[in-house]
C-alpha positions as CSV (number, residue, x, y, z in Angstrom):
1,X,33.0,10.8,-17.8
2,X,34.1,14.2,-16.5
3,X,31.4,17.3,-17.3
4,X,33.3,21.0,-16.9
5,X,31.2,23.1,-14.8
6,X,33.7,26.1,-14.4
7,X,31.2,28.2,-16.8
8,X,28.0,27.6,-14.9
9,X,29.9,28.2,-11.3
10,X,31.0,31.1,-12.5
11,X,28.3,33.5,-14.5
12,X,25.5,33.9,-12.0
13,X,22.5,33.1,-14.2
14,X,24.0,30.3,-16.5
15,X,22.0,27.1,-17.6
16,X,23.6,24.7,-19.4
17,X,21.7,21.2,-20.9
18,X,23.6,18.0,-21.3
19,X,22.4,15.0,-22.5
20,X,25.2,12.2,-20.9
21,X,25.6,8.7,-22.0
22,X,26.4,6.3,-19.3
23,X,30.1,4.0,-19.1
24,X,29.1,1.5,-16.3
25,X,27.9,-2.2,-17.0
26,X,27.1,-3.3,-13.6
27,X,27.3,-1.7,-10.0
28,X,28.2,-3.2,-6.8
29,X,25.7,-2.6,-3.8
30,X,26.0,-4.5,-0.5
31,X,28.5,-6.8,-1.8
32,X,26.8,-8.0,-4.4
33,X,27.2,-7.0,-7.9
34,X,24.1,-6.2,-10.5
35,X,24.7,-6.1,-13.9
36,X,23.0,-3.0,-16.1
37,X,20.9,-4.5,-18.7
38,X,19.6,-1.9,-20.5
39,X,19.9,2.1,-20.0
40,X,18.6,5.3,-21.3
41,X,20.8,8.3,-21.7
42,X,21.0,10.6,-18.9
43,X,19.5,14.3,-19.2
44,X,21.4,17.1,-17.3
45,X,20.7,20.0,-16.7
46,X,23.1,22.2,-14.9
47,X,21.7,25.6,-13.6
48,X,23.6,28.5,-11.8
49,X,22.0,29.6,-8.1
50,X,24.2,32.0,-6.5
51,X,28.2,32.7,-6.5
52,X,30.1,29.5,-7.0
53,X,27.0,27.2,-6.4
54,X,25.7,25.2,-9.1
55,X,21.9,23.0,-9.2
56,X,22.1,19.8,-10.7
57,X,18.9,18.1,-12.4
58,X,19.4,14.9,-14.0
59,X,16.5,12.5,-15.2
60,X,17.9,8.9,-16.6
61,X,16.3,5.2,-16.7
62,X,18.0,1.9,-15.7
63,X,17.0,-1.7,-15.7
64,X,19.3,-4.0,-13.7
65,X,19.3,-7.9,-14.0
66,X,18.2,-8.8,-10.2
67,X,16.9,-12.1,-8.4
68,X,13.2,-12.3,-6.6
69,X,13.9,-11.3,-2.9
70,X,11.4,-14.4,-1.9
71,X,11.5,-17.3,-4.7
72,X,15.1,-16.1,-6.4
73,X,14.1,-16.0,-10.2
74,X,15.5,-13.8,-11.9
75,X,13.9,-10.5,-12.6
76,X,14.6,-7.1,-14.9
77,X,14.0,-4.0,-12.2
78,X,13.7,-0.4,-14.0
79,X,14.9,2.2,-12.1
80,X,13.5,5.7,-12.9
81,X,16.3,8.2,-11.5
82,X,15.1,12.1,-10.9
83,X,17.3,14.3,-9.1
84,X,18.5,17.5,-8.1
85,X,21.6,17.7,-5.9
86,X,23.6,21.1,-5.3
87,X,27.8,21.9,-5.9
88,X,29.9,24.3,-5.1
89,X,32.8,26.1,-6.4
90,X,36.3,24.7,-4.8
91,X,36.9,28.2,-3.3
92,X,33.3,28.5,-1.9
93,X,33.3,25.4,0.3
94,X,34.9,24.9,3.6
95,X,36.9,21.8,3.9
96,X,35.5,20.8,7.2
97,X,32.0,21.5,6.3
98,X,28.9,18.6,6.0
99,X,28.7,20.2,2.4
100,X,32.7,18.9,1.8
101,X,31.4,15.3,2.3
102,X,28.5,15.6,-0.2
103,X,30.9,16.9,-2.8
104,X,32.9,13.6,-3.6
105,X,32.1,13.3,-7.7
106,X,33.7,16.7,-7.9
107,X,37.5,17.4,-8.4
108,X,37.6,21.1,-8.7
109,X,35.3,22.3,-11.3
110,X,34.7,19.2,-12.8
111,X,31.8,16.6,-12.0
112,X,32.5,13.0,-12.3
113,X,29.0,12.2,-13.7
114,X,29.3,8.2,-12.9
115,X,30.2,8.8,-9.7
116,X,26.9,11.1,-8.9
117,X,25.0,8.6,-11.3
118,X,26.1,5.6,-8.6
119,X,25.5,7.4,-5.8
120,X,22.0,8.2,-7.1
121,X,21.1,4.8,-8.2
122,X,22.5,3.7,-4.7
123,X,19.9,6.4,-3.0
124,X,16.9,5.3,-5.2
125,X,17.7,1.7,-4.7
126,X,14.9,-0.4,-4.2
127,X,14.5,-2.2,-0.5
128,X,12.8,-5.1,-2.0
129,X,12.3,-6.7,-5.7
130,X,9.7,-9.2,-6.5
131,X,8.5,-11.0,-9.4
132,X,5.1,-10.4,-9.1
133,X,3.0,-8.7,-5.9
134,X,2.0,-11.6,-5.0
135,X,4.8,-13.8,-4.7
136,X,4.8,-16.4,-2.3
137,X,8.3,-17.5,-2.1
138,X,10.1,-20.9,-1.6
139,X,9.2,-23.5,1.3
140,X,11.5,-23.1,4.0
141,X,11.9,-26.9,4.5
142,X,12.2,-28.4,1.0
143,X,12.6,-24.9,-1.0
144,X,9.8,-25.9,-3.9
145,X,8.8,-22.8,-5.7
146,X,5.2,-21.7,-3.9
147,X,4.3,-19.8,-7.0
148,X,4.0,-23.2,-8.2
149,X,1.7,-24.9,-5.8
150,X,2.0,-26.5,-2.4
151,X,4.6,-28.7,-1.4
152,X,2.7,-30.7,1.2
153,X,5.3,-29.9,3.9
154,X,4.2,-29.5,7.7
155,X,4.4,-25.4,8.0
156,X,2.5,-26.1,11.5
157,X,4.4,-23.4,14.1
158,X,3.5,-23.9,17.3
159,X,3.0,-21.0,19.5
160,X,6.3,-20.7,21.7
161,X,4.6,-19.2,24.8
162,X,2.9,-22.9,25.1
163,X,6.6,-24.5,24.6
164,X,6.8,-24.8,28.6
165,X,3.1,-26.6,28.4
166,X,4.2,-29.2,25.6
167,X,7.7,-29.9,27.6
168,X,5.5,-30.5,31.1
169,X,3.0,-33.2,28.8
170,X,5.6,-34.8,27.5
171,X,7.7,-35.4,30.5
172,X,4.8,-37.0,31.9
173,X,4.2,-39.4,28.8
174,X,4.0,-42.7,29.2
175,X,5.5,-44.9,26.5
């Protein structure tokens, strides 16, 4: 969905509210692919700052169908997006400039509002999802659920700096 921003870049002053519903069923981060389960509709608010720049503020709410990072259920994550990101006018931005880069959801004066809602949820992603606080995971030998008790597997590790020790006792072990 394409939003025309040609009035706010140009009268110095100009607000304008949108409210935006989203297109996108599922988005694609680190090669793996997350599938939107429920969303809210996305409040913009577009707000002129000077000649040919524009402030973007957008509030929105997302919850993506995810697995556990450490036992793998599967799990609904809500992501609360608020943002505020700056555009400029084509004229007023220097092709070589940092601030060219950051201007990739627009094509002229209008914004591509799922590509600045991607690259938001992309920002705000979370480093890691779990089911609970306290989740403990799968074994690492016979991969039984932890959350569900123990598995009665060895998860003895012994210290490696003693490795040298253990080899020179059991070189000398008599069978």
């Amino acid at each position: 969905m394409f939003v025309n921003l040609t009035d706010v870049l140009i009268n110095e002053g100009k607000v304008l509210s949108q409210q935006v519903d989203t297109e996108f069923a599922q988005i694609s981060i680190g090669g793996e692919n997350f599938r939107v389960v429920d969303k809210s509709p996305v409040q913009l608010t577009f707000t002129n700052i000077g000649k040919g720049r524009a402030r973007i503020d957008g509030t929105g709410e997302f919850v993506f169908a995810m697995n556990c990072d450490r036992c793998l259920k599967p799990v609904k994550e809500k992501l609360v997006l608020t943002f505020g990101r700056e555009v400029f006018a084509p004229d007023q931005i220097d092709e070589t400039s940092d601030e060219h880069d950051d201007q990739r959801f627009m094509d002229g004066y209008q914004l591509n509002v799922e590509d600045l809602l991607e690259n938001e949820i992309v920002i705000n992603w979370p480093m890691k999802v779990l089911c609970k606080p306290d989740c403990k995971g799968i074994c690492r030998q016979c991969g039984k659920d932890l959350n569900t008790g123990t598995c009665g597997c060895d998860t003895f590790v012994p210290d490696p700096r003693m490795a040298v020790i253990k080899d020179i006792f059991d070189a000398n072990k008599e069978v």
